[in-house]
C-alpha positions as CSV (number, residue, x, y, z in Angstrom):
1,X,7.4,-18.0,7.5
2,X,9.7,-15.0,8.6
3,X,7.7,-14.8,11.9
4,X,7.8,-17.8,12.8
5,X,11.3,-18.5,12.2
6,X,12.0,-15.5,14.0
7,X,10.1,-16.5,17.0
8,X,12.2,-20.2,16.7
9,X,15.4,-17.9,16.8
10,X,14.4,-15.7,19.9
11,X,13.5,-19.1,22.2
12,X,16.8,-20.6,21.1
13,X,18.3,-17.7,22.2
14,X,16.7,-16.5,25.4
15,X,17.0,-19.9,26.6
16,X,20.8,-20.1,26.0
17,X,21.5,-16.4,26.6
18,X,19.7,-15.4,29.6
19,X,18.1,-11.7,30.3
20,X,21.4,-10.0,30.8
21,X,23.0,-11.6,27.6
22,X,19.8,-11.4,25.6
23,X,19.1,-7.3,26.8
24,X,22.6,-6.6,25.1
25,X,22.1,-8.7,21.9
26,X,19.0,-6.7,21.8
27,X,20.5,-3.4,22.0
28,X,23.1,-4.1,19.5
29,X,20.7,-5.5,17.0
30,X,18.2,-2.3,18.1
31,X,21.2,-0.1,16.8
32,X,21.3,-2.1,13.6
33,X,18.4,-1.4,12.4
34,X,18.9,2.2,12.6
35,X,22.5,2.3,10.6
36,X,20.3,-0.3,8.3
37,X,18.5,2.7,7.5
38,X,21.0,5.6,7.4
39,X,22.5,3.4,4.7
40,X,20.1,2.6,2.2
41,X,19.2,6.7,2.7
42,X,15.6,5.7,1.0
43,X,17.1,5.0,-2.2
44,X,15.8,1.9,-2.2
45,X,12.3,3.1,-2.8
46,X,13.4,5.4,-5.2
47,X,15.0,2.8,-8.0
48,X,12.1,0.5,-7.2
49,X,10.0,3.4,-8.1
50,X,12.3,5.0,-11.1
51,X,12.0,0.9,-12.0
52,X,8.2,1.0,-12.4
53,X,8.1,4.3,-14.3
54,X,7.6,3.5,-18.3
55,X,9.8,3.3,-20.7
56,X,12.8,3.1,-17.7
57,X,16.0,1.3,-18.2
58,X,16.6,0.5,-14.5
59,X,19.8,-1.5,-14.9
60,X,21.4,2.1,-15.9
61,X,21.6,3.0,-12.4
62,X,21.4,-0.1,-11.1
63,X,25.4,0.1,-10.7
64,X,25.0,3.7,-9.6
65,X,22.8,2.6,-6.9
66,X,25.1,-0.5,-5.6
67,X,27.6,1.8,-5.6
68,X,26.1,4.9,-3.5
69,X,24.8,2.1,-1.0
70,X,28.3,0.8,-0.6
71,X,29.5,4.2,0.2
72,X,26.7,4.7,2.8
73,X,27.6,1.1,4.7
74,X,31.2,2.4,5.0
75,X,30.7,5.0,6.6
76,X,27.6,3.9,8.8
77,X,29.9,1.0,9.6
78,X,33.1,3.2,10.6
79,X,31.0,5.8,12.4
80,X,29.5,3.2,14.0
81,X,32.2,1.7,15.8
82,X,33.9,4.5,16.8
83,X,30.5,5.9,18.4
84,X,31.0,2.9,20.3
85,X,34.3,3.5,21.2
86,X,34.1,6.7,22.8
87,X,30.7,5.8,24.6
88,X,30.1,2.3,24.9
89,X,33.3,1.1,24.7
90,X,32.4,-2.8,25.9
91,X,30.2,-2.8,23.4
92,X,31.9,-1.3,20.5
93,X,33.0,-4.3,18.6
94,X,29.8,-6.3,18.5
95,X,27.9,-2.6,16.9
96,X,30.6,-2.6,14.6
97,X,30.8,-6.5,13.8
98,X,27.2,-6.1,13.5
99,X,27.2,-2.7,11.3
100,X,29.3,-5.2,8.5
101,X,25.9,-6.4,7.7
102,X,25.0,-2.9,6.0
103,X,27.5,-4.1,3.2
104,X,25.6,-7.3,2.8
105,X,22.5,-5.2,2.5
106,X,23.4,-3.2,-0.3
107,X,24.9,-5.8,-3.0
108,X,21.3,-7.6,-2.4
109,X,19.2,-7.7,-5.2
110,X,15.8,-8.7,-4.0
111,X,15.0,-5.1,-5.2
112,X,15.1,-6.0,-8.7
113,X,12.6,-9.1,-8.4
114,X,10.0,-6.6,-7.6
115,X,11.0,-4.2,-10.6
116,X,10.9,-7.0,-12.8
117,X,7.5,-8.3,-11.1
118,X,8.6,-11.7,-9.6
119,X,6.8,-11.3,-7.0
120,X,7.1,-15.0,-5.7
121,X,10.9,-15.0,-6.0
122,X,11.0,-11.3,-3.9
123,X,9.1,-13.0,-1.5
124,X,10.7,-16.5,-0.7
125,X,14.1,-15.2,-1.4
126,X,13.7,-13.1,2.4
127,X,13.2,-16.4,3.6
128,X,16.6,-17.4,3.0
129,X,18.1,-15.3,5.9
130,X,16.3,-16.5,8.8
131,X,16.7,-19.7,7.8
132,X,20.3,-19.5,7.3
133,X,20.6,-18.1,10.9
134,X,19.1,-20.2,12.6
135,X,20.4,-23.3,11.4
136,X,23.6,-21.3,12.3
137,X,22.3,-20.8,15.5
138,X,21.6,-24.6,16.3
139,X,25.3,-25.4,15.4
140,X,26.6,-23.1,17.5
141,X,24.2,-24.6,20.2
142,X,25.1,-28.4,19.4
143,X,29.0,-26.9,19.3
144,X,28.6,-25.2,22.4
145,X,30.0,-21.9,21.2
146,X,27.5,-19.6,22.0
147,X,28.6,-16.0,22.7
148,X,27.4,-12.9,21.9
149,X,30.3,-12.3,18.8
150,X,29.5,-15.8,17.5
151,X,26.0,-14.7,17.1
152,X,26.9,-11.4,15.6
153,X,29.2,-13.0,13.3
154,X,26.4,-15.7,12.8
155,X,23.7,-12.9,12.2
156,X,26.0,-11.3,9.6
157,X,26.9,-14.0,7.5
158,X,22.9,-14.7,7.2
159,X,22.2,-11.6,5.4
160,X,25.7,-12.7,3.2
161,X,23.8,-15.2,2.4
162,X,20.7,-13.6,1.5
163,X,23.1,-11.3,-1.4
164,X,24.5,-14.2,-2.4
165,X,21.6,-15.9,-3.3
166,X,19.7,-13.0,-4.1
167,X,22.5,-12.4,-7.1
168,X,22.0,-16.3,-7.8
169,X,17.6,-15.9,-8.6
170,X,18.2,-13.0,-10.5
171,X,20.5,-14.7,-13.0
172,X,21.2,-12.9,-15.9
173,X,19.9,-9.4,-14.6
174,X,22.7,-8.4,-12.1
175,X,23.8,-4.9,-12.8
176,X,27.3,-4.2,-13.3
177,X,29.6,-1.9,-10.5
178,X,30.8,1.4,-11.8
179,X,32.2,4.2,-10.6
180,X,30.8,6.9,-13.1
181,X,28.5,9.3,-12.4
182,X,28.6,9.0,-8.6
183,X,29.0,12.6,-8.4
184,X,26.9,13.9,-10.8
185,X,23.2,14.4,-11.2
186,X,22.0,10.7,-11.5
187,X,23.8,10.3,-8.0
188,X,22.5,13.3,-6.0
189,X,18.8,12.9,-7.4
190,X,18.9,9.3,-5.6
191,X,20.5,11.0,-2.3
192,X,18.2,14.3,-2.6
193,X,14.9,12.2,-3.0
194,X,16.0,9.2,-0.9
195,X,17.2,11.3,2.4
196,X,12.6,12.3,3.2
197,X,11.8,8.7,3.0
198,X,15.3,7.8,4.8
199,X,13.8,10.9,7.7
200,X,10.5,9.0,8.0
201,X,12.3,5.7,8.1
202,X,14.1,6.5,11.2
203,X,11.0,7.8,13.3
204,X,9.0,4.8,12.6
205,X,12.2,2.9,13.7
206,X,12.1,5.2,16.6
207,X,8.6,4.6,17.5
208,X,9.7,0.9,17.2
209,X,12.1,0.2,19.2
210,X,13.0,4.0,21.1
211,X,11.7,1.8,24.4
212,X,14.0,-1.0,24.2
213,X,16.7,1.1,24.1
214,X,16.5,3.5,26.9
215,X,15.1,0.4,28.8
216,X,18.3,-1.0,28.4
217,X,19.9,2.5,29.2
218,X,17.6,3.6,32.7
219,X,16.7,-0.4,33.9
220,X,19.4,-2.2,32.6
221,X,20.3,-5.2,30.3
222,X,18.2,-7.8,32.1
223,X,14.9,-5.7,31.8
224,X,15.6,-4.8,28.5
225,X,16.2,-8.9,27.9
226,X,12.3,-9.6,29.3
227,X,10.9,-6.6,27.5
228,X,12.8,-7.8,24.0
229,X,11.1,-11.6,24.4
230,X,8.1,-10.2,24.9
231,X,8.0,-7.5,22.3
232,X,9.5,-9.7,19.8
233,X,6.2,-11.6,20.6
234,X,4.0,-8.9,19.7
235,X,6.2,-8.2,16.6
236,X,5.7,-11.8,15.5
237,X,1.6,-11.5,16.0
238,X,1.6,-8.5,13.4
239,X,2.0,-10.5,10.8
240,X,-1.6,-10.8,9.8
241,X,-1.9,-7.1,10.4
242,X,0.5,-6.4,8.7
243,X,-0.5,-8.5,5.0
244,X,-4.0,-7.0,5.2
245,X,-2.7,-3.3,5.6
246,X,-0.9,-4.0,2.1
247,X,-4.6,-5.6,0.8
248,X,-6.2,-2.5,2.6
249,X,-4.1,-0.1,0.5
250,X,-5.0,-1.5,-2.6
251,X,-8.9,-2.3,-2.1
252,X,-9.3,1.8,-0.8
253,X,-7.4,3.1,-3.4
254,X,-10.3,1.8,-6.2
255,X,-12.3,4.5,-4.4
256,X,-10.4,7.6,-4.2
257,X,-13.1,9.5,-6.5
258,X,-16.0,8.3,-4.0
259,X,-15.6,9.3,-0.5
260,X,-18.8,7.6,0.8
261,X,-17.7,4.5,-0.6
262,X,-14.1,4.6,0.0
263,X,-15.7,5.8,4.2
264,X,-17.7,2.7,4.0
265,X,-14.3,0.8,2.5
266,X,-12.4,1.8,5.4
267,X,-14.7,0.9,7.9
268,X,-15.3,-2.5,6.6
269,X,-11.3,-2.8,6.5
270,X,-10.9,-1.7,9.9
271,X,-13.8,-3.8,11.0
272,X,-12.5,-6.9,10.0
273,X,-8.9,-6.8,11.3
274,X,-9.9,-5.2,14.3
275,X,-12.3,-8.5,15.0
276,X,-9.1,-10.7,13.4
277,X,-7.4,-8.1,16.0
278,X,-9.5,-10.0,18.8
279,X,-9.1,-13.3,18.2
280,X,-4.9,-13.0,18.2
281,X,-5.4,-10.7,21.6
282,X,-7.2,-13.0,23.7
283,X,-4.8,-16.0,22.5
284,X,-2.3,-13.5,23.4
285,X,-3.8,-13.1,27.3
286,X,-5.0,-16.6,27.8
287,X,-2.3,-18.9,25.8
288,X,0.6,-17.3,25.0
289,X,1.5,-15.6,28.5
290,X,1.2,-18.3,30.6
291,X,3.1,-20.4,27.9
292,X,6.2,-18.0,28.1
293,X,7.6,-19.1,31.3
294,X,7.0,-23.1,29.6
295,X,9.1,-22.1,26.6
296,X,11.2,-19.9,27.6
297,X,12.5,-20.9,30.8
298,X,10.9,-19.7,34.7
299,X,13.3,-17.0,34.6
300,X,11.1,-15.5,31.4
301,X,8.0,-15.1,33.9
302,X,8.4,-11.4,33.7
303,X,8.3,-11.3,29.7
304,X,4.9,-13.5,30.1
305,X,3.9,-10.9,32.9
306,X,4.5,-8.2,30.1
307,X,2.6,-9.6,27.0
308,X,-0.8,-8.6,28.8
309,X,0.5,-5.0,29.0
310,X,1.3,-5.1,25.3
311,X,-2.1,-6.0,24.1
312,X,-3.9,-2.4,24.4
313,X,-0.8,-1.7,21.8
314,X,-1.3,-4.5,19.4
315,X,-4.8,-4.1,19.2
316,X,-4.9,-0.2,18.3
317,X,-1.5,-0.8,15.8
318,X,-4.3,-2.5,14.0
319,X,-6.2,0.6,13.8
320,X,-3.3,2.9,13.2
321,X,-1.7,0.4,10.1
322,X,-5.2,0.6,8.0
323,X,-5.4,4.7,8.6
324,X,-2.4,5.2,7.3
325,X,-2.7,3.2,4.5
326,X,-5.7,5.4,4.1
327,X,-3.6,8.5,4.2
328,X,-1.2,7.5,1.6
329,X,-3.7,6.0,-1.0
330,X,-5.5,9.7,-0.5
331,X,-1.6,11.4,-1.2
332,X,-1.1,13.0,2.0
333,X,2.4,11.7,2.5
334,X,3.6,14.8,4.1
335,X,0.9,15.0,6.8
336,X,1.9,11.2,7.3
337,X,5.5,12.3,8.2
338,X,4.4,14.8,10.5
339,X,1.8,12.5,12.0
340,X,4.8,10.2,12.8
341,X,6.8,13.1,13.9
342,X,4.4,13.9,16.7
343,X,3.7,10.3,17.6
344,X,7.9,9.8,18.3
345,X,8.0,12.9,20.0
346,X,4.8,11.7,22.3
347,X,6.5,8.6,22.7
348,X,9.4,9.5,24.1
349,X,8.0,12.3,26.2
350,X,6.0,9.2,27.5
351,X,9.5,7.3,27.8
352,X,10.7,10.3,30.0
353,X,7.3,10.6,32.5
354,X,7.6,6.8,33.3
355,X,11.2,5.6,33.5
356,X,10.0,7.3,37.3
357,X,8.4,3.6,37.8
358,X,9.7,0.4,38.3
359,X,6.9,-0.8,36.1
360,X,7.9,-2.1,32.8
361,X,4.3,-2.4,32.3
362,X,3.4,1.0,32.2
363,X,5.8,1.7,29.2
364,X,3.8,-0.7,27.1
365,X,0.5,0.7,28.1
366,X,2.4,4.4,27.4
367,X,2.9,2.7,23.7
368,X,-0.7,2.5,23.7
369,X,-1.9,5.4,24.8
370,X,0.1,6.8,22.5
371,X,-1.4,5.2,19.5
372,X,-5.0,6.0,20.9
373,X,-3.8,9.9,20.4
374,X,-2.8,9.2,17.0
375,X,-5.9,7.7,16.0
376,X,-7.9,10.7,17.7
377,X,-6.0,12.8,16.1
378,X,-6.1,11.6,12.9
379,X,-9.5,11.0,12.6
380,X,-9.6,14.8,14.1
381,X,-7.8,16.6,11.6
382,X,-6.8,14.5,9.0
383,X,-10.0,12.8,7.8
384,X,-10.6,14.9,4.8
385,X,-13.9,13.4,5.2
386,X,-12.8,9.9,4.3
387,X,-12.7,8.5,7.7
388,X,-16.5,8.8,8.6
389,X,-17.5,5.9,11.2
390,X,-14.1,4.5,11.9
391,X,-14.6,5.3,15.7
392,X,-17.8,3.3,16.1
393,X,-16.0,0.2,14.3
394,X,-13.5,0.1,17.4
395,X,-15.5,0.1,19.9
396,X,-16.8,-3.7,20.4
397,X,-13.6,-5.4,19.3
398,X,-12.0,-2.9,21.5
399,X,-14.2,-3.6,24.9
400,X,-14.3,-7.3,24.1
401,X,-10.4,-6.7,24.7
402,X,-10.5,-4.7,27.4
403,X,-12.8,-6.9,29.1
404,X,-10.6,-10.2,28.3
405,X,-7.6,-8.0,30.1
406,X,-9.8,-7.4,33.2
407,X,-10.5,-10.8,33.5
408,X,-6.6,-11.9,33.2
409,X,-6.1,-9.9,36.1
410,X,-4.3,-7.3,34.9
411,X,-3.7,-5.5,37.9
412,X,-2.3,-8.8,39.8
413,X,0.9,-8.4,38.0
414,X,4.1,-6.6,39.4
415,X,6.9,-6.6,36.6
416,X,9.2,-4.2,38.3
């Protein structure tokens, strides 16, 4: 439901915006999500950990937490702006405008749903957002008031919205505010465990979206505007990926005394969402890129152009979700961050070689050979001997794709 609401939101939008328009809404909601994360600091996980743990009163620090995550907003908001300010001073007030979401964030309570195992309710209850922004969206569309602070301010009062209602399921539950203790040991235990999950945090969020931003930096808005529609694509298509990851983790980790059957686990995982992988690429190639231009508008050819360069990517984040499921159900967190570390720092070395070409292309097929490396190197040095045979799984899936990008013509295409 969240994908596809989402995709509803980004052809509203790219048809009222434009590229230029749409590349800055981008950016600004590209920098969002990284003060999203520099305010929860991980602590998030942490009390929906401390929540699971027995015999834990989570509702003691529930306050505590609210509290330390208001803190953070503040001063990711403030920061924030006058960042903006000093170097992007057009675009100051939309990062700020947009950085008031953070506060949002933190009274939300969706966290406690899957503390107290209502699953259901954690899960509809995200729902709420999209749907609040883009019916907000349409009214500013059948108003004729769409600008890029509307949208902010649109954008903002969705995830409002979301801690309102949020406070509204959980009923009787809500935590009450305190000040106490913010200081003291209950407070810097949440900031002293939350800040390693808050470091990997911000290089997946790196790896996500490091691209769109210094396209919008070395090409410009409007590139950054194709690249977005067509990325936010790809992001959209995940979503199958992305459930049976979560099923993956929690079928391999009934294994972790067996390593020949937990191997042959693996490989049956990756197997099948590598052929699931298939079906979504080739509908990719063949329906979705020529449909861009349809939906979109003709001045969206180049973000049709661009989903075919985007496929090698889709298709190996497959491979790389399910491995490192793998990794954590086997407890090697800490490799994990450092095989994250390396796979930003490729990444952007990658984003460095070719900003030299007037290719957008060829920094979506970077993105993949990126994620090849990663799954080289895992299955190199980080196998423990669990990933026996994972190699041999992605190879027909993987030339069936390759082939169906031949055939699309991939080299035809010049979206410079």
């Amino acid at each position: 439901m969240q994908a596809l609401l989402s995709f509803l939101i980004v052809t509203v939008l790219a048809r009222e915006l434009g590229p230029d328009q749409l590349g800055i809404y981008s950016i600004v909601l590209a920098i969002f999500a990284y003060g999203s994360h520099v305010s929860e600091f991980g602590m998030r996980s942490i009390v929906i950990r401390d929540g699971n743990l027995p015999n834990k009163k989570i509702h003691s620090e529930a306050g505590l937490y609210i509290c330390l995550r208001l803190i953070t907003a503040t001063l990711v908001s403030v920061s924030t702006y006058f960042v903006g300010v000093i170097f992007f001073p057009e675009y100051a007030v939309l990062a700020g405008l947009v950085m008031i979401s953070t506060f949002f964030i933190a009274m939300q309570l969706d966290w406690l749903l899957l503390v107290s195992k209502r699953y259901l309710a954690a899960s509809w209850v995200l729902v709420i957002r999209p749907i609040f922004y883009l019916a907000a969206v349409l009214l500013l569309v059948w108003f004729e008031q769409v600008s890029l602070i509307m949208l902010i301010l649109a954008f903002v009062s969705s995830w409002g919205a979301l801690a309102i209602f949020s406070w509204i399921i959980v009923g009787q539950s809500v935590p009450k505010f305190t000040r106490a203790g913010l200081l003291n040991k209950k407070g810097l235990r949440l900031l002293k465990e939350g800040y390693p999950i808050l470091g990997v945090a911000l290089v997946g969020q790196a790896i996500q979206s490091a691209d769109l931003i210094w396209i919008g930096g070395v090409y410009g808005v409007v590139d950054a505007g194709h690249y977005y529609v067509a990325s936010a694509i790809i992001v959209a298509a995940m979503v199958f990926a992305n459930a049976m990851t979560q099923i993956s983790l929690g079928e391999m980790s009934k294994y972790i005394d067996d390593k020949g059957a937990f191997s042959k686990q693996l490989k049956s995982d990756i197997s099948l969402i590598l052929w699931v992988g298939v079906f979504i690429s080739i509908g990719l190639i063949y329906i979705i890129s020529p449909l861009i231009p349809m939906v979109f508008g003709y001045e969206y050819k180049v973000s049709g152009d661009l989903i075919v360069y985007f496929v090698p990517y889709f298709f190996l984040s497959h491979v790389t979700g399910i491995l490192y499921s793998s990794i954590i159900v086997i407890g090697k967190q800490k490799q994990l961050l450092r095989i994250n570390i390396v796979r930003a720092f490729l990444l952007l070395s990658g984003l460095f070689i070719v900003s030299y070409s007037d290719n957008l292309g060829y920094i979506a097929l970077m993105k993949a050979l990126v994620e090849l490396v990663i799954v080289i190197v895992i299955r190199q040095y980080y196998s423990y001997g669990y990933l026996r045979g994972i190699l041999g799984a992605i190879f027909w899936p993987g030339l069936i794709v390759a082939i169906g990008i031949g055939l699309r013509g991939l080299g035809d295409y010049n979206v410079s």
